[in-house]
C-alpha positions in Angstrom: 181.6 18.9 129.2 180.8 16.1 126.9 177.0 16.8 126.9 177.8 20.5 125.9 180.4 19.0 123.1 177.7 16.9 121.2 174.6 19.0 121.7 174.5 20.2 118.2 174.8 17.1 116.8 171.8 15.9 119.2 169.6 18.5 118.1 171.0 19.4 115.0 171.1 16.2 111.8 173.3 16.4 109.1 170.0 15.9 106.6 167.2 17.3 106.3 164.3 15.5 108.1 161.6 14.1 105.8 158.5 15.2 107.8 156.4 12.0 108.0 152.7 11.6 110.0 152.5 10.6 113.2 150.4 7.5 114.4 148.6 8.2 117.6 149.7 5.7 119.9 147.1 3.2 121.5 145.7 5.1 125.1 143.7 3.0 126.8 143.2 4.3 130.4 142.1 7.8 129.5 139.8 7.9 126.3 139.0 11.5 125.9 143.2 11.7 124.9 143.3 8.5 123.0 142.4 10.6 119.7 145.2 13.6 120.5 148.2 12.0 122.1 150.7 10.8 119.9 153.7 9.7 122.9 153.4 9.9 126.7 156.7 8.7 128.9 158.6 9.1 132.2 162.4 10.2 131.9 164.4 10.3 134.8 168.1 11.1 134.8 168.2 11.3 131.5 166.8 7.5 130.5 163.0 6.7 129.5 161.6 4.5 132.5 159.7 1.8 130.4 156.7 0.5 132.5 155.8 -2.0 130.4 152.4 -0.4 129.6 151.2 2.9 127.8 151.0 5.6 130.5 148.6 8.1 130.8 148.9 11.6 131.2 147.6 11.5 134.3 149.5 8.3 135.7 153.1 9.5 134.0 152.5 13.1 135.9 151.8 10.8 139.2 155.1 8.3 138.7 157.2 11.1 137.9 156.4 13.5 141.2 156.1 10.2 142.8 160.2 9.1 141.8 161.5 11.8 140.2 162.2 12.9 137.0 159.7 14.7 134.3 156.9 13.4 132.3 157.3 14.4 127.9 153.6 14.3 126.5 153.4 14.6 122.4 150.1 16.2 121.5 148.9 16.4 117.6 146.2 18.7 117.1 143.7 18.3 120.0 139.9 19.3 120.4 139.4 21.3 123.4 137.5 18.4 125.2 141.2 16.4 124.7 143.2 18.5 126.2 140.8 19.6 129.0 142.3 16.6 131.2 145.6 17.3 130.8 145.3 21.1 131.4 144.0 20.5 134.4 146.2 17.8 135.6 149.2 20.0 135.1 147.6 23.0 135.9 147.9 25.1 132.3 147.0 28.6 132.5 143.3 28.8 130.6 144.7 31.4 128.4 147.7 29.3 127.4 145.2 26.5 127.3 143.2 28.1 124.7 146.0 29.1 123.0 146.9 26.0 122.4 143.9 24.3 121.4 142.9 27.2 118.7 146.3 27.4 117.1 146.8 30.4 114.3 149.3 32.1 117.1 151.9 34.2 116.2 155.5 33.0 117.6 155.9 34.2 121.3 156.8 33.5 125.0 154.9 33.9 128.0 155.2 32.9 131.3 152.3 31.8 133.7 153.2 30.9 137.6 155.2 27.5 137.4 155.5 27.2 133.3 156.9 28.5 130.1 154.3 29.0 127.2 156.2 28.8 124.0 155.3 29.1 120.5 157.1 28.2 117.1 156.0 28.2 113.8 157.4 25.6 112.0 158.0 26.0 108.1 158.2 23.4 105.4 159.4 24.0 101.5 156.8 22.5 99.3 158.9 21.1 96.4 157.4 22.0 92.6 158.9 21.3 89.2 158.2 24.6 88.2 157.2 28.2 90.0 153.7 29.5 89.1 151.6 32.0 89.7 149.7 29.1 92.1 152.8 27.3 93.3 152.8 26.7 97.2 156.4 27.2 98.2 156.3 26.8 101.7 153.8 25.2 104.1 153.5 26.1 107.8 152.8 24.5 111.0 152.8 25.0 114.7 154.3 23.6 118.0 153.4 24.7 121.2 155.4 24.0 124.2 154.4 23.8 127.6 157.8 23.7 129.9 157.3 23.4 133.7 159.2 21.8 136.8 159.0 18.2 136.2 156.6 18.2 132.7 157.4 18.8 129.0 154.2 19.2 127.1 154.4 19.6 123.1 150.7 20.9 120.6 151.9 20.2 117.6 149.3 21.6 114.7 150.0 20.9 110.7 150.9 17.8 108.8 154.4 18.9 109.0 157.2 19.6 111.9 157.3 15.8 113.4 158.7 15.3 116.8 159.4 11.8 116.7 162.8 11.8 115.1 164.0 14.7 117.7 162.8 12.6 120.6 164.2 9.7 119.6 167.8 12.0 119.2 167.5 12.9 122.4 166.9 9.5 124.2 170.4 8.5 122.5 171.6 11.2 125.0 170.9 10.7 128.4 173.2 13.0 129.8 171.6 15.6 127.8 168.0 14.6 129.0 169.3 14.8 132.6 169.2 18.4 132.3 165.4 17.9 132.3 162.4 19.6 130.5 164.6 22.6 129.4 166.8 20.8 127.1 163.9 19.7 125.3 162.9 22.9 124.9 166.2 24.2 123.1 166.3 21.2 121.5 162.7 21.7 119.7 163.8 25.2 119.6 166.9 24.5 117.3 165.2 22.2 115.3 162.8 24.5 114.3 165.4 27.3 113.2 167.4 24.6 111.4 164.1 24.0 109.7 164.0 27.4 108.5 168.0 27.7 107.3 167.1 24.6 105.5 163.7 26.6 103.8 165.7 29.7 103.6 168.3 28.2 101.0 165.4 26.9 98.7 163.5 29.7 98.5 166.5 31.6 97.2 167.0 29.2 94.4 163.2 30.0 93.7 164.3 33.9 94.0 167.8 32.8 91.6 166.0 31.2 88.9 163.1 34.5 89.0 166.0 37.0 89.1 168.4 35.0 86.2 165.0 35.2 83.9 164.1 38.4 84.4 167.6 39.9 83.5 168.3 37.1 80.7 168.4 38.9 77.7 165.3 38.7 75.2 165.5 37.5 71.5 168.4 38.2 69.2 170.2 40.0 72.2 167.5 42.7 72.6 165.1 44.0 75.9 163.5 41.1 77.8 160.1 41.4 78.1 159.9 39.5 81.4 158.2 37.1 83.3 155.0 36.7 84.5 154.9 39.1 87.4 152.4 37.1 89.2 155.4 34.7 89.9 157.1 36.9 91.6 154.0 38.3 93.6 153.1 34.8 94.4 156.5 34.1 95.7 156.8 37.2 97.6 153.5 36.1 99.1 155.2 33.5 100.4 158.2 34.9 101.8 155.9 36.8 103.7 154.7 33.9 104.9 158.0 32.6 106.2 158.8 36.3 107.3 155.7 35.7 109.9 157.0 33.0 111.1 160.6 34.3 111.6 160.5 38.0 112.8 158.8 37.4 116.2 160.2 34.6 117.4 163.4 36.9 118.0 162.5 38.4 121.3 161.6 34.7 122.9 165.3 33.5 122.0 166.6 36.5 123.4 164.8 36.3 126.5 165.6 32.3 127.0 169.1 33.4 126.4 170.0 36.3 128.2 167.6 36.2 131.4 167.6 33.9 133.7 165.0 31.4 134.6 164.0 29.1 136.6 162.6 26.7 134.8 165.4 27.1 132.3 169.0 25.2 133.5 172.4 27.5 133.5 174.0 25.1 131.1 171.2 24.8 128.6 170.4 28.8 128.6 173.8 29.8 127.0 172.8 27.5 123.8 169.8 29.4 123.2 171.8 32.3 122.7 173.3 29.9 119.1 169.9 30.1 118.3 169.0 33.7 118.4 172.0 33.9 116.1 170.3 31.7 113.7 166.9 33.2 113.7 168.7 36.9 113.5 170.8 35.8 110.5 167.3 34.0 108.7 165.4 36.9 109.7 168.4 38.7 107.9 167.7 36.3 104.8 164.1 36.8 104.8 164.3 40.4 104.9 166.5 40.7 101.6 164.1 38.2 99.6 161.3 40.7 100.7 163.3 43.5 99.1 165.1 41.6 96.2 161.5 40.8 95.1 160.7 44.2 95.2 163.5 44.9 92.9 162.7 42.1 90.3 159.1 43.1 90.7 159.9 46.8 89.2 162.6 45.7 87.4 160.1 43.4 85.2 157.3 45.8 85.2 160.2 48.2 83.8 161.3 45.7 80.8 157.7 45.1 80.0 157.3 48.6 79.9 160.4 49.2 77.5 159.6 46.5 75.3 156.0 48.1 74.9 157.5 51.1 73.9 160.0 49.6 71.7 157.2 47.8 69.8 155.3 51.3 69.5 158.7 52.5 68.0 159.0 50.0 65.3 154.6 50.6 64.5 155.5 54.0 64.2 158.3 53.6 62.1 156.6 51.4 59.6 153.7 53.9 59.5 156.1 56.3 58.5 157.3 54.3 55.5 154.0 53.5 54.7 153.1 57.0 54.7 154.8 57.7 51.4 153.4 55.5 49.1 150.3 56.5 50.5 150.5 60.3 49.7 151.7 59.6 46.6 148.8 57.1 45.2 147.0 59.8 47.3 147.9 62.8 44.6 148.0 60.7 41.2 144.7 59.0 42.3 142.8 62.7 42.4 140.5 62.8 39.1 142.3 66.3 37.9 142.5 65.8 33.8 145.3 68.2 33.7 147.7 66.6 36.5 152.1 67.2 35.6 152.9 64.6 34.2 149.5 62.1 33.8 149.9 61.8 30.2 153.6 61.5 30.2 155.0 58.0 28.7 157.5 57.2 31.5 155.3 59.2 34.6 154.6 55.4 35.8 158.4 53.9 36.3 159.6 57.6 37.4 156.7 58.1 40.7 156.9 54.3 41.5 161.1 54.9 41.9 160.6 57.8 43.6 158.6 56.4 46.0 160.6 53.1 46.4 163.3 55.4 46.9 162.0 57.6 49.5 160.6 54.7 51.6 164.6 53.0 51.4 166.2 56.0 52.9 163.6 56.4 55.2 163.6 52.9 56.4 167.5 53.3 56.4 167.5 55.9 58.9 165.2 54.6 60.9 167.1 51.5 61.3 170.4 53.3 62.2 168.7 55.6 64.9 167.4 52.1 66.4 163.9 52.4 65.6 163.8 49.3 63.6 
């Protein structure tokens, strides 16, 4: 009971991870992995048998049938030519294999003979001082798991969604590891949907600050005219992003926590039922950023669109002011010689207060009907 009490806090950090690259560690037995391979050992119950040397694929596979236990390989990005050795070794499914290998796979779970074929997309927030129309928000990657009897087999594609940390969480807890290849598979699992809780609450500070200036009021208390709505389409472009990475990984979770497996132990299996939980609520999250978007999206096409009209309102309204001088210089400047009062000494002072007066009261009601 006390591995099920702390597997959260395996699996789980308080902090968010700072992803960092991964040096490929030194191969020297098998070169065409020595490129690909970024950590190769033998655990077995629970511990990391240390031989002393680096281990190949091919040797750690051969120890571990040999005396028990199951063989971890870390694998960053590898050409189809590195991974040709180890497919074969382990016996991956060439469909899997390519899979793998070609990355740009959508989040799934299949099963081929002896293994599970697993696929998460693993999400990053880019951090920016300010949103643009070009900003990258978030930044996606890929790990692919191969789990099988006595192997655990991780493609890992992107410059994000590091493994080292988690497997060095885990070989604090041997009695966790004991539970063999499956463990490592919720374990990657959960660490993946933390990742995206952990995106999910910065993107909607991005969708906070978009919303608070779209609905901040514009100059001197009157209509906002906006932002620049391809902001918000460029963020929305990237909660679609995230939304691809979220939406189909639901089915996998619910099938590695509701039916049984073989490759998948008893006790593990229940905690992957927490993690459908968690990629139901972010999938939840995601979906109401897609349509809060929407919303701010009409909402500022609609304010941009009101203060266009309120600017035609005033034009018009000063056009109509203007109007009356102009039809007055319009009649006196006719060349009639017998014009009402042309020739009169005070024609001048009366027409020019006329018209001053006609343009105040027109310019008054204008402004009390809210047109200026």
């Amino acid at each position: 009971m006390s591995m099920i009490r702390d597997l959260r806090a395996v699996v789980r950090p308080s902090a968010r991870p700072v992803p960092r690259k991964e040096a490929a560690a030194p191969f020297e037995p098998d070169t065409t992995t020595s490129s690909a391979v970024v950590d190769c050992a033998v655990y077995r119950d629970g511990a990391r048998v240390e031989s002393g040397r680096t281990l190949s694929p091919q040797e750690a596979m051969r120890e571990a049938r040999r005396d028990g236990g199951f063989v971890w390989i870390g694998l960053h990005e590898p050409t189809e030519a590195e991974f040709a050795g180890i497919a074969s070794a382990f016996g991956l499914h060439p469909l899997a294999v390519e899979d793998a290998v070609q990355a740009h796979q959508r989040p799934k779970l299949e099963r081929y003979d002896d293994s599970l074929f697993t696929v998460f997309k693993t999400v990053h927030y880019v951090e920016h001082d300010q949103l643009t129309a070009n900003s990258e928000v978030i930044d996606t990657g890929e790990v692919m798991c191969f789990t099988g009897r006595d192997f655990f087999i991780t493609v890992r594609h992107g410059g994000q969604g590091s493994l080292r940390a988690l497997r060095h969480r885990l070989q604090e807890d041997p009695e966790l590891l004991a539970k063999g290849p499956s463990a490592v598979l919720h374990a990657i699992a959960d660490h993946v949907v933390d990742g995206y809780i952990a995106v999910a609450d910065s993107v909607q500070d991005d969708i906070d600050e978009v919303e608070t200036e779209v609905f901040s009021p514009g100059r001197n208390g009157g209509v906002s005219r906006g932002v620049d709505s391809a902001r918000i389409y460029q963020l929305k472009r990237e909660v679609l992003e995230f939304k691809r990475a979220v939406a189909p990984l639901q089915r996998p979770m619910q099938l590695l926590s509701e039916r049984p497996m073989r490759l998948v132990d008893p006790d593990i299996q229940k905690y992957f039922r927490d993690v459908a939980d968690h990629v139901a609520r972010v999938h939840e999250q995601v979906m109401g950023f897609d349509e809060l978007l929407n919303s701010i999206l009409q909402a500022n096409l609609a304010q941009a669109s009101v203060a266009q009209n309120e600017d035609m309102r005033k034009i018009t309204a000063w056009a109509a002011i203007i109007a009356v001088p102009t039809m007055v210089c319009g009649v006196y400047g006719m060349n009639f010689e017998y014009m009402p009062e042309l020739h009169w000494k005070y024609g001048y002072p009366v027409i020019m207060s006329v018209t001053v007066a006609l343009c105040l009261g027109i310019h008054r009601t204008l402004k009390r009907n809210g047109w200026l």
